[in-house]
C-alpha positions in Angstrom: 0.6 311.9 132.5 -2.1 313.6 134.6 -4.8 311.9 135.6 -7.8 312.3 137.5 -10.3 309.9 139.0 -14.4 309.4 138.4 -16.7 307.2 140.4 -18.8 304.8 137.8 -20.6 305.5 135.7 -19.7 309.2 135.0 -15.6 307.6 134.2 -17.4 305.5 131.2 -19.7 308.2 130.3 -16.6 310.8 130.1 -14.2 308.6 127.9 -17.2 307.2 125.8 -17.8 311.0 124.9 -21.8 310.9 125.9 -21.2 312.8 129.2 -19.2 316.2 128.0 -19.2 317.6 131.5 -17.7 316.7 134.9 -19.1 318.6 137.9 -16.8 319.0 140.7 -16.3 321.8 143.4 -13.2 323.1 142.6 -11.9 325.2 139.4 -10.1 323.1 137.1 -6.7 324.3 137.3 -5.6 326.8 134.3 -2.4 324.4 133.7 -4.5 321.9 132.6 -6.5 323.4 130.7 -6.8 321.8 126.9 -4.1 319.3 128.2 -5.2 315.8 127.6 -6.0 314.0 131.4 -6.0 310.1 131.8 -9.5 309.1 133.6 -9.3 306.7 136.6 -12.2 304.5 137.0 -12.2 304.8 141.5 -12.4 301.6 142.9 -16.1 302.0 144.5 -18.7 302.8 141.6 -21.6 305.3 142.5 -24.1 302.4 144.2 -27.1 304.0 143.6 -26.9 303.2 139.6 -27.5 299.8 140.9 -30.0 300.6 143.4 -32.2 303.3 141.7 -33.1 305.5 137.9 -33.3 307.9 139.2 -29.1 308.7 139.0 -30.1 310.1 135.7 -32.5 313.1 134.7 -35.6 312.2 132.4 -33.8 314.3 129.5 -30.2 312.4 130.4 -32.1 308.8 129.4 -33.9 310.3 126.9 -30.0 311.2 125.6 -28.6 307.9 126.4 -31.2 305.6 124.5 -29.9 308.3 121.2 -26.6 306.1 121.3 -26.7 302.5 120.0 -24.1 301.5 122.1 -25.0 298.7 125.3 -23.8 301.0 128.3 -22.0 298.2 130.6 -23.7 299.8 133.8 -27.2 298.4 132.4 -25.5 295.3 133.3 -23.5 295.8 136.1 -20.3 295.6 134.9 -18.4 298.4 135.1 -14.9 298.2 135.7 -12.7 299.8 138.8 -9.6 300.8 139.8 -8.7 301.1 136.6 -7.3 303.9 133.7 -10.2 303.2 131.1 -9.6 306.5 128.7 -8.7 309.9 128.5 -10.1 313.6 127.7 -9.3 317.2 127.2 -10.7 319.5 129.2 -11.3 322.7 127.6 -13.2 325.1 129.9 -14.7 325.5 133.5 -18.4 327.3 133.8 -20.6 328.0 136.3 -24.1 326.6 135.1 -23.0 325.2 131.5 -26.6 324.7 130.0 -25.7 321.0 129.3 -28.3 318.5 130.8 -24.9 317.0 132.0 -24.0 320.3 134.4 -25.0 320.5 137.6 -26.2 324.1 138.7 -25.3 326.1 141.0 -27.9 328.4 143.2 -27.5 332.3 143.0 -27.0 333.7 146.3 -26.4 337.4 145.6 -26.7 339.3 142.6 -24.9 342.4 141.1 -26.1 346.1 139.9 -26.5 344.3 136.4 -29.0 341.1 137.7 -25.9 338.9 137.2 -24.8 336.5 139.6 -22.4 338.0 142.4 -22.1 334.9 144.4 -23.4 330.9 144.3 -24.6 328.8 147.3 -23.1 325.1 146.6 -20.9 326.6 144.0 -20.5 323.4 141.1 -18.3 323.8 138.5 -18.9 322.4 135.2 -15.7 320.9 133.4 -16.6 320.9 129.2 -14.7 318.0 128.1 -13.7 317.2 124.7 -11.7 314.7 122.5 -13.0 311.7 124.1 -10.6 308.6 124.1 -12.0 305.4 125.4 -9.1 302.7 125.9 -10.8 298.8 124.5 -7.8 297.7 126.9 -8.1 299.5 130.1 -5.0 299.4 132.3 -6.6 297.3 135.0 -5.3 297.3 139.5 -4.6 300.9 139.4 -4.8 302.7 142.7 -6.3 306.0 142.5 -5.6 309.2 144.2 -7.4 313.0 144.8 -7.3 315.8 142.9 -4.8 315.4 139.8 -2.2 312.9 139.9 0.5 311.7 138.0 0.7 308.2 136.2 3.5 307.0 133.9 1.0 305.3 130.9 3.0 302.5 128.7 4.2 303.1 125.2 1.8 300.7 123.5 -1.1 304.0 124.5 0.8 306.7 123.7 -0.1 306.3 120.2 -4.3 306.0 121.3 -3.7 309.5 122.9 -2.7 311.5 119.4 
């Protein structure tokens, strides 16, 4: 199955289904489009959770404390180099108006005032159909871009 890996905490935030959007650099890839990806927890978390707040946006905490669950990054336990859940991703914007999306900046314009061209172009992967595994498959190494992993039977059935 394809999979894909996320530093901490975005990987929890994905498969927990709080965080809709992943922000990368690169177009997700049309074949995977609506195909349902595995999400690899990378072995080294993002270290400024544990160093600062300011990782998240005022709106993005005002959004978290919404969800009654305990986050496991407010107490520094967040798992790595693991295969913790899975989602579909459905579409790939420029500037999704999520608080989630990171936005890119116009560099150029078109005869209509829409944006020809983007400096630090971000691109916002919506994500849907959230699965987050109470078991996740633990020592997995992980790889770039999308990458194939052969998930055991006893998941398949988590994934439908």
């Amino acid at each position: 199955m394809k999979t894909i890996s996320l530093r901490q905490p975005w990987a929890y935030l994905l498969c927990a289904g709080v965080k809709y959007i992943e922000n990368r650099t690169w177009k997700l890839p049309e074949k995977y489009k609506g195909e349902r990806v595995l999400i690899h927890a990378s072995a080294k978390p993002n270290m400024s959770i544990l160093e600062s707040s300011t990782i998240f946006s005022e709106e993005q905490w005002g959004y978290l404390k919404g969800f009654d669950m305990m986050l496991p990054f407010f107490q520094h336990k967040l798992i790595t180099s693991a295969i913790i859940g899975s989602v579909r991703f459905v579409d790939c914007v420029i500037n999704h108006p999520s608080i989630w999306a990171e936005k890119s900046q116009p560099a150029d314009f078109d005869e209509y005032g829409y944006p020809a061209a983007y400096y630090n172009k971000i691109y916002n992967w919506v994500a849907t159909d959230a699965v987050l595994f109470e078991k996740p498959i633990l020592g997995v190494k992980g790889k770039l871009s999308f990458w194939d992993y052969d998930l055991p039977d006893e998941y398949d059935k988590l994934l439908k």
